[in-house]
C-alpha positions in Angstrom: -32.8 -21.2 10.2 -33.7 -18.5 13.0 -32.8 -15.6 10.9 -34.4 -17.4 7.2 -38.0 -18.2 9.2 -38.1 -14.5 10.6 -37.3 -12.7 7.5 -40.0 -15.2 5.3 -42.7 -14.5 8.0 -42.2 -10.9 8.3 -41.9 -10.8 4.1 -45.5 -12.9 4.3 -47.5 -11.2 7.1 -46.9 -7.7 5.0 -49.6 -9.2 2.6 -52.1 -6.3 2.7 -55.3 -5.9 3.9 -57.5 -4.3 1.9 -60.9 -4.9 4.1 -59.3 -2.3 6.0 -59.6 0.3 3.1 -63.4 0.3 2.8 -64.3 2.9 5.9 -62.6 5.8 3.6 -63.6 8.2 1.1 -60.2 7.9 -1.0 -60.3 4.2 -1.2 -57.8 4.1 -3.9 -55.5 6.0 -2.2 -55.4 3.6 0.7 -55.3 0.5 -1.8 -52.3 1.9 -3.3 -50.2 2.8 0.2 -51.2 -0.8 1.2 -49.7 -2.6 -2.3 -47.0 0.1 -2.6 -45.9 -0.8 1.5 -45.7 -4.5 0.7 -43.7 -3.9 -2.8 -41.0 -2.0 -1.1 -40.3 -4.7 1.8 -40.4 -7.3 -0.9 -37.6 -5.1 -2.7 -35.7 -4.3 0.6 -37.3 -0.6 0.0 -37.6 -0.3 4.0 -37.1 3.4 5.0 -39.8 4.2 1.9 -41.6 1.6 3.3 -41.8 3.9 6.7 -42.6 6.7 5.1 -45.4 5.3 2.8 -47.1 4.0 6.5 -46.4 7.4 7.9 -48.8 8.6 5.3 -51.4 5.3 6.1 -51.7 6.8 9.8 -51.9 10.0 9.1 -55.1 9.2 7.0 -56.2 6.4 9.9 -55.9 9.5 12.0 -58.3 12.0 9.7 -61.0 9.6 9.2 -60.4 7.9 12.8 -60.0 4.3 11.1 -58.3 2.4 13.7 -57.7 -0.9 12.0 -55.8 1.6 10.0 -53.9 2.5 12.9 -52.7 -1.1 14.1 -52.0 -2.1 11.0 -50.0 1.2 10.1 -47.8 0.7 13.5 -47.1 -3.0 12.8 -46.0 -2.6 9.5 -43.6 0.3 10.8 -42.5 -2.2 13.4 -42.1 -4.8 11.3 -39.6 -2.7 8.8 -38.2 -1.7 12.1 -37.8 -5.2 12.8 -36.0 -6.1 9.5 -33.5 -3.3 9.9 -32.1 -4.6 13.3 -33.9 -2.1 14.9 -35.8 -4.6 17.6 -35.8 -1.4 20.5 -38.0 0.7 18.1 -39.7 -2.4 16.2 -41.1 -3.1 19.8 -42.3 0.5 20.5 -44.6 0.5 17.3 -45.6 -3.1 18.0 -47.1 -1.4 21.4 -48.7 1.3 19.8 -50.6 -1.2 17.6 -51.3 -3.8 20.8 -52.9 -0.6 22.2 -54.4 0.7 19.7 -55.9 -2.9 19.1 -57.2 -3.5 21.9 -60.1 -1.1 21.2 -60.7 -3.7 18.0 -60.2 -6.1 19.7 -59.4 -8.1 16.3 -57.9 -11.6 16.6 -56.2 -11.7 13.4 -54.6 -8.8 14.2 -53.4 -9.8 17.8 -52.1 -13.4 16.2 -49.6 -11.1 14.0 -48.9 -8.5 16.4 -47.7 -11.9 18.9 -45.7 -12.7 15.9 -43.7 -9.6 15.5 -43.2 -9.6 18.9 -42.1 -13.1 18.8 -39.7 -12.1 15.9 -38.0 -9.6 17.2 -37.5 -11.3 21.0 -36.1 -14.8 19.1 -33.4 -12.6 16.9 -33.1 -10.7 20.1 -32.2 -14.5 21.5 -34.4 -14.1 24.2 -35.9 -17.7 23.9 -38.5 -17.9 26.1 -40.1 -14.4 25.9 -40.0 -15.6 22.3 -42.0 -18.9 22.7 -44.7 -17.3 25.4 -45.8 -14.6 22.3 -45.4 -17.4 19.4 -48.0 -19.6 21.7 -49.9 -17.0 22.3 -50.4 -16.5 18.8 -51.7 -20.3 18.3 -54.2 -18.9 20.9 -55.6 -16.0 18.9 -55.1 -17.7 15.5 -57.5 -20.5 16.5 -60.2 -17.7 17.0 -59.6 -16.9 12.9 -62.8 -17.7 11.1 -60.8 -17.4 8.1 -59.1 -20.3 7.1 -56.6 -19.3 4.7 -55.1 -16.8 7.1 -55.8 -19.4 10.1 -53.5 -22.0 8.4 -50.9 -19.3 7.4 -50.6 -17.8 10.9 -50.3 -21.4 12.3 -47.8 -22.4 10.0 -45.8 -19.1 11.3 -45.8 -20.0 14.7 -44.9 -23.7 14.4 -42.1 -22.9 12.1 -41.2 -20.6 14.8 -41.1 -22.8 17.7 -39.9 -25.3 15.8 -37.0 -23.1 14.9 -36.5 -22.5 18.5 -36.3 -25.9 19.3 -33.7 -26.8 17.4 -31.2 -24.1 18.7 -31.7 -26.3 21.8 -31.2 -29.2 20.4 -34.5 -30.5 21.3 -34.8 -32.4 17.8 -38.2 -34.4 18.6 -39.8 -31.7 19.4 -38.3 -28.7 16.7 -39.5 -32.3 14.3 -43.1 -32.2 15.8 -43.3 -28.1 15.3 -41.4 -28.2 11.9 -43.8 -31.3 10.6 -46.9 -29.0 12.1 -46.2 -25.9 9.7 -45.9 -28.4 7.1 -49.2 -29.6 7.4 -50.9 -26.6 8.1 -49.3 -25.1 4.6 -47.3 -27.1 2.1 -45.5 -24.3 1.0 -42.2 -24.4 -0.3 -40.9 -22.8 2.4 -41.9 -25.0 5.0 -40.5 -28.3 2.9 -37.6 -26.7 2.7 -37.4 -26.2 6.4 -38.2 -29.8 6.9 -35.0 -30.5 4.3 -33.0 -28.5 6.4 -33.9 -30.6 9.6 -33.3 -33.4 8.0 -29.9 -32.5 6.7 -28.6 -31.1 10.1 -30.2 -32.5 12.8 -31.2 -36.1 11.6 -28.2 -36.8 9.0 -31.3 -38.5 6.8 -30.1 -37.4 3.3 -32.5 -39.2 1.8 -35.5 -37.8 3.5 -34.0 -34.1 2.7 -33.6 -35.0 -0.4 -37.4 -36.0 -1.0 -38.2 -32.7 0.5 -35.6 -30.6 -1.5 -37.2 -32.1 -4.7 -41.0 -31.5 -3.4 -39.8 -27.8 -2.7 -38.0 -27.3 -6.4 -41.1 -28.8 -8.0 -43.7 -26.6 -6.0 -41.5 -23.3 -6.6 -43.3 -20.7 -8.3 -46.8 -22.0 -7.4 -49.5 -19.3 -6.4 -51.0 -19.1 -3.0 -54.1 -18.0 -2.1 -52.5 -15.6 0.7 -48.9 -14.9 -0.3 -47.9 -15.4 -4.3 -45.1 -13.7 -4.7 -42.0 -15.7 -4.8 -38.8 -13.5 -4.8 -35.0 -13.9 -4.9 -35.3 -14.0 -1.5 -37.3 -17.5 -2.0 -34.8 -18.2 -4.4 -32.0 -17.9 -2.4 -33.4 -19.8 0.5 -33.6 -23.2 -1.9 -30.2 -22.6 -3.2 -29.2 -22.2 0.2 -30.8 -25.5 1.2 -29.3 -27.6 -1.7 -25.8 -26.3 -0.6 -26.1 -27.8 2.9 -27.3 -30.8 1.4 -24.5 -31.2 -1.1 -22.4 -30.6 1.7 -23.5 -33.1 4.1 -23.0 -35.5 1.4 -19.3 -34.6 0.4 -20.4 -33.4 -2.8 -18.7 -29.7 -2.3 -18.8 -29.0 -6.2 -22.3 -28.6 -6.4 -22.6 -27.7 -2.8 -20.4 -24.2 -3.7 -22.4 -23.7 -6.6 -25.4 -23.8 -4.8 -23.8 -21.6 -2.4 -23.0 -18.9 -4.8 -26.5 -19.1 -6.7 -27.4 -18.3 -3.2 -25.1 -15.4 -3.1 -26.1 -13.9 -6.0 -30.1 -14.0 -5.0 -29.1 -12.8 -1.6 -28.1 -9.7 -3.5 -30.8 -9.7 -5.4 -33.6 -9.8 -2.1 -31.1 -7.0 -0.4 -30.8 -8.6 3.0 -28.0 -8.1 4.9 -28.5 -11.3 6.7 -29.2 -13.3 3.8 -25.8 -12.3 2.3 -23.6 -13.0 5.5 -25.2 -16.3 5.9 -24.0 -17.0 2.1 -20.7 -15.9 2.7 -20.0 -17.9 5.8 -21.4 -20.9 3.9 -18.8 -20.7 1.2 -16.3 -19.6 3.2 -16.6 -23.2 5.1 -17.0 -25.1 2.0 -14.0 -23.4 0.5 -11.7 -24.7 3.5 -13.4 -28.0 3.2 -12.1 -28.3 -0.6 -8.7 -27.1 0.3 -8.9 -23.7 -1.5 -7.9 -21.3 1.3 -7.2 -18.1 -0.2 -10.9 -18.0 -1.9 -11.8 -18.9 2.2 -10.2 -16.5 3.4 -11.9 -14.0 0.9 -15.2 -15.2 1.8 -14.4 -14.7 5.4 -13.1 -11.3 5.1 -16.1 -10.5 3.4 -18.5 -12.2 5.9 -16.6 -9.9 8.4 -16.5 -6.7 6.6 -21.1 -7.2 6.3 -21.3 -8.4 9.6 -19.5 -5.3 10.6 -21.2 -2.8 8.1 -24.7 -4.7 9.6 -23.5 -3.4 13.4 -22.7 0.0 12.4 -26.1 -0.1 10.1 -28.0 -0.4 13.1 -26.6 2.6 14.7 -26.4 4.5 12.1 -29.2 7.3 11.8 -31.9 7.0 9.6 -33.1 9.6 6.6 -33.9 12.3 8.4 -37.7 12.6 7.5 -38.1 9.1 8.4 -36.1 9.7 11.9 -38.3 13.1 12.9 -41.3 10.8 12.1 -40.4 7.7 14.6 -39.0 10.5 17.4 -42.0 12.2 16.6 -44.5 9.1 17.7 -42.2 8.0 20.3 -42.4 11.2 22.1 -46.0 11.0 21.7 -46.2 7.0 22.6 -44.0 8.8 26.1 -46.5 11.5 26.6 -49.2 9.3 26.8 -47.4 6.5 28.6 -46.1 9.9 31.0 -50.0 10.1 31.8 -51.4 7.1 32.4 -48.4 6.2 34.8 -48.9 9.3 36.7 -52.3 8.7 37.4 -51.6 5.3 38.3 -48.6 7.1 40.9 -51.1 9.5 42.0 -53.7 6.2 43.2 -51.1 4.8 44.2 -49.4 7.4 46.5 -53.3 8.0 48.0 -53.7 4.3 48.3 -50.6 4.2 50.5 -51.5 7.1 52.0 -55.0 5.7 53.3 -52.6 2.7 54.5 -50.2 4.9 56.7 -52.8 6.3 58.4 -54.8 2.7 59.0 -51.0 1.7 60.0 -51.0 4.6 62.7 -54.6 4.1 63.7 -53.7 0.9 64.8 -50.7 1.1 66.4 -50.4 3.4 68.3 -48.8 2.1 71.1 -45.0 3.8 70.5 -43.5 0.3 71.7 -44.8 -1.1 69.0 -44.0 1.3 66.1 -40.0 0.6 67.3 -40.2 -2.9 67.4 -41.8 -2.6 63.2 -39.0 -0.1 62.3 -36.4 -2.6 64.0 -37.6 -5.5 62.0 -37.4 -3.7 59.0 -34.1 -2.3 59.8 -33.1 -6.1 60.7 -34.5 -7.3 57.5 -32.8 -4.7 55.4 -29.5 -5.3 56.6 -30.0 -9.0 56.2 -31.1 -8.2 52.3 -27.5 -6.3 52.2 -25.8 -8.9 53.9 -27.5 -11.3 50.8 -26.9 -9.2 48.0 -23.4 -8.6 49.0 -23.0 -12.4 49.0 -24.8 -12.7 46.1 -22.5 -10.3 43.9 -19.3 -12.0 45.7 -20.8 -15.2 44.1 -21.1 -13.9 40.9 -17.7 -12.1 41.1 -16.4 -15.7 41.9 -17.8 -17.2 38.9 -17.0 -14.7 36.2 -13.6 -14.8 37.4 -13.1 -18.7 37.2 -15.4 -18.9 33.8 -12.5 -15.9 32.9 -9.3 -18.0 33.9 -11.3 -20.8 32.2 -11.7 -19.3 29.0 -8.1 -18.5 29.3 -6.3 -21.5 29.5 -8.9 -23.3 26.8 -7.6 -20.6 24.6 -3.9 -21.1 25.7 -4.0 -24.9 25.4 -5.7 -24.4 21.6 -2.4 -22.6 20.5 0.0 -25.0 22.0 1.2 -22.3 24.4 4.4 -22.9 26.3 2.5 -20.6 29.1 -0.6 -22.7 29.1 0.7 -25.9 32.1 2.3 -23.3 34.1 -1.5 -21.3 33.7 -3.1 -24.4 34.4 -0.8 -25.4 37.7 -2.4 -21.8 39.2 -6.3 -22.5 38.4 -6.0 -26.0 39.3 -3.1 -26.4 41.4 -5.0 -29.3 43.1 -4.3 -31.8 40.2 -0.9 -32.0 39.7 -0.6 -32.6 43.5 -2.7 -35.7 43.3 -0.9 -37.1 40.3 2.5 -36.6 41.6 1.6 -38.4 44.9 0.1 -41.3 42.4 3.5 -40.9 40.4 6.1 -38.9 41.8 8.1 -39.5 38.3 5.4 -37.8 35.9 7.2 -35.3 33.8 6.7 -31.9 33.0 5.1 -32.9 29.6 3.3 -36.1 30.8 1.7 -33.4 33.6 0.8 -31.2 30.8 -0.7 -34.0 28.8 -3.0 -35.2 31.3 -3.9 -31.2 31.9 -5.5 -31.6 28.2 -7.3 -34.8 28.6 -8.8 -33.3 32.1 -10.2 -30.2 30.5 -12.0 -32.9 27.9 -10.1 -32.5 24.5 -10.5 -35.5 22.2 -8.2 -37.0 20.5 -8.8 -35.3 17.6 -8.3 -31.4 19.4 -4.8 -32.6 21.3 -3.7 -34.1 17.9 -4.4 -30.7 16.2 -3.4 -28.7 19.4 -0.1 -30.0 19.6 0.9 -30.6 16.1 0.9 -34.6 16.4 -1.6 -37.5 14.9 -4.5 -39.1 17.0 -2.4 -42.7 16.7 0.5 -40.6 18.4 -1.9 -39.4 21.1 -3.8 -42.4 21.7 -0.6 -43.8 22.5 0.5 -41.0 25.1 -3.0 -42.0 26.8 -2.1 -45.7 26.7 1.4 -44.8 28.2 -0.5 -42.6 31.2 -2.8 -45.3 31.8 -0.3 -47.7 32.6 2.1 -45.3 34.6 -1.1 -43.7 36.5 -2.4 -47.4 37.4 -5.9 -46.6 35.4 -8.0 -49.6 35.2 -8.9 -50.6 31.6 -12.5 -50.4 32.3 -12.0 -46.8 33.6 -13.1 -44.3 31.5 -9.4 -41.9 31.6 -11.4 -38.8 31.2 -13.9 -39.7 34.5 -10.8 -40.9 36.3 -8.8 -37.3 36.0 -11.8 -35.5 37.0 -12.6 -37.9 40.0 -8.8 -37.3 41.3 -10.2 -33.9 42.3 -12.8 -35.2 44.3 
């Protein structure tokens, strides 16, 4: 749901402001840039988009209209943001923090958090994320309005809740989810409860309720945000497919799936697309039919690709000259201020040497300092060497582990004699418990100590789970494993 929350709350927060129109002569022009701007996100327009807010601050910048200015930048960013472009989504999202912190406006900050949150939690840089989504529930509270104070709420929540449950931290992803519910009952946010419900509580009926509330409320107008768009569609399509799935029903599941599909194409997200492919693609394999999987697969991999190369790839060129063009001048001005602050700094230290030499004088002294730091530098060396051993250490045994998980997954005649190097520990122990343990009873118990179920060696080696719960019987009694005894504990505690 990461991906689906981000896109709906950066499609949302576009809503325009037209307060911010009324300080200028040409207020029609303004009106316009600010509906045109949130049309061509809506349609997946997003380099016109850029250009159309290019315009915006140029105008902020003629009439000196700073709201103008932060809401110009965030909308860039927030284009940006959409493109995959989080490095220059976050530039502009600075250039309206600073410029806003003349204004000093709340609403403002709250989305400005957002966006930042946005980018850093599709960036999955969790916690960065949640310290600017909670920092938005501070601002948003300061809202007198409160349609937009409900709305931003809801945005964070369903963030943070969306968080949560990429950790797995169901109670609380339920408490944030069930928050942006209440704050706005929205389709949107009763589908994201349907969604929890189907994947992370397996409560089909409860989904269902809130599949049905959602289908019934589609196409109601908001106050704030009353445009519903294939986009929206797909998202319910989307969310009827997983719960079809979950049920077994993969008929209507891959029709869902496909409806999905085809209103992906229709909002023009990249992300929206791939996430429809992958779901048929599964589905497919679930109902047997493996070429149309594999078609959906190579297709998931041929956007996923195109959406890598996307993001390198150079923008129009009037939009590109227009974001070097402000990030050279966001530079310059950063180039300042952080020479001044060098230039305090170098006469703060300076005033410091000389109170440093006032005091000391004594040359005894001044050694004794410069021999302490000498000793405390080559004790930080001595650490950081360690330190990077350490880490060398561990890459290299999460390397060979990755290796023999991958060996022992394709039945490979090279994965026991693999094994017997990383962990030639083992089979020493259970040859002095059974000296008669043969080579495939060795390489047996290799699988069962790296923690494969039943179900994985069954597939792994080509055999049923009744054929390998009988191998594990068979070891038990030749290894002397108590009943009680947990066989996967009992490997591991061999090595102790």
């Amino acid at each position: 749901m990461k991906s689906d929350y981000n896109v709906c709350i950066v499609l949302i927060l576009f809503c325009p402001f037209i307060l911010f129109s009324q300080s200028f002569d040409e207020k029609e022009m303004v009106n316009r840039l600010w509906f045109e701007s949130d049309n061509l996100i809506h349609s997946g327009k997003l380099e016109e988009a850029i250009i159309f807010n290019e315009k915006l601050i140029n105008l902020c910048k003629e009439n000196d209209f700073d709201k103008g200015l932060v809401m110009g930048y965030y909308n860039i960013g927030n284009a940006l943001s959409l493109m995959g472009r989080y490095k220059e989504s976050i530039l502009y999202l600075n250039l309206a923090e600073d410029e806003n912190k003349k204004e000093k406006n709340k609403e403002l900050e709250a989305i400005i958090n957002t966006a930042y949150g946005n980018n850093y939690l599709e960036l999955e840089l969790h916690s960065v994320s949640l310290k600017y989504f909670h920092k938005t529930i501070i601002a948003t509270n300061k809202i007198p309005l409160k349609e937009r104070r409900n709305y931003l709420l809801s945005f964070a929540y369903g963030n943070i809740g969306s968080i949560y449950e990429a950790a797995k931290e169901t109670d609380s992803a339920y408490y944030y989810r069930r928050a942006a519910y209440d704050e706005i009952k929205d389709s949107y946010n009763t589908i994201s409860l349907a969604d929890f419900f189907t994947e992370y509580q397996y409560n089909q009926d409860s989904a269902k309720h809130y599949l049905k509330e959602a289908t019934e409320k589609w196409g109601v107008k908001m106050e704030i945000h009353n445009t519903y768009t294939s986009y929206d569609s797909h998202l319910l399509h989307k969310s009827w497919g997983k719960y079809y799935e979950r049920d077994g029903n993969y008929e209507e599941s891959f029709n869902h799936y496909h409806q999905s599909l085809d209103e992906a194409f229709g909002s023009n997200i990249l992300s929206c697309i791939l996430d429809s492919y992958y779901h048929l693609y599964q589905v497919s394999q679930k109902t047997g039919d493996y070429a149309k999987a594999n078609n959906y697969l190579f297709k998931y991999n041929e956007i996923k690709d195109s959406i890598n190369s996307q993001q390198k790839k150079s923008l129009d060129f009037s939009v590109q000259k227009f974001l070097d063009k402000t990030e050279n001048e966001y530079k310059t001005k950063r180039f300042h201020f952080y020479l001044i602050i060098g230039g305090i700094s170098v006469a703060f230290l300076t005033l410091l040497y000389l109170l440093f030499l006032y005091l000391n004088k004594k040359r005894k002294v001044e050694k004794q300092i410069i021999k302490s730091q000498i000793a405390l530098s080559e004790k930080e060396k001595i650490i950081n060497q360690k330190e990077q051993e350490t880490q060398e250490l561990k890459q290299k045994v999460n390397e060979s582990f990755d290796e023999i998980i991958g060996l022992a997954k394709s039945n490979s005649p090279q994965f026991f004699t693999r094994f017997q190097e990383i962990y030639p520990e083992f089979t020493v122990k259970l040859l002095e418990i059974e000296p008669k343990l043969q080579t495939s009873e060795l390489t047996f118990c290799a699988y069962i100590f790296l923690n494969f179920s039943t179900k994985d060696i069954a597939n792994y080696t080509f055999t049923s789970p009744k054929t390998v719960q009988n191998r594990k019987n068979h070891i038990r009694k030749k290894l002397q494993i108590p009943s009680d005894k947990d066989i996967y504990i009992w490997m591991k505690e061999i090595m102790d």
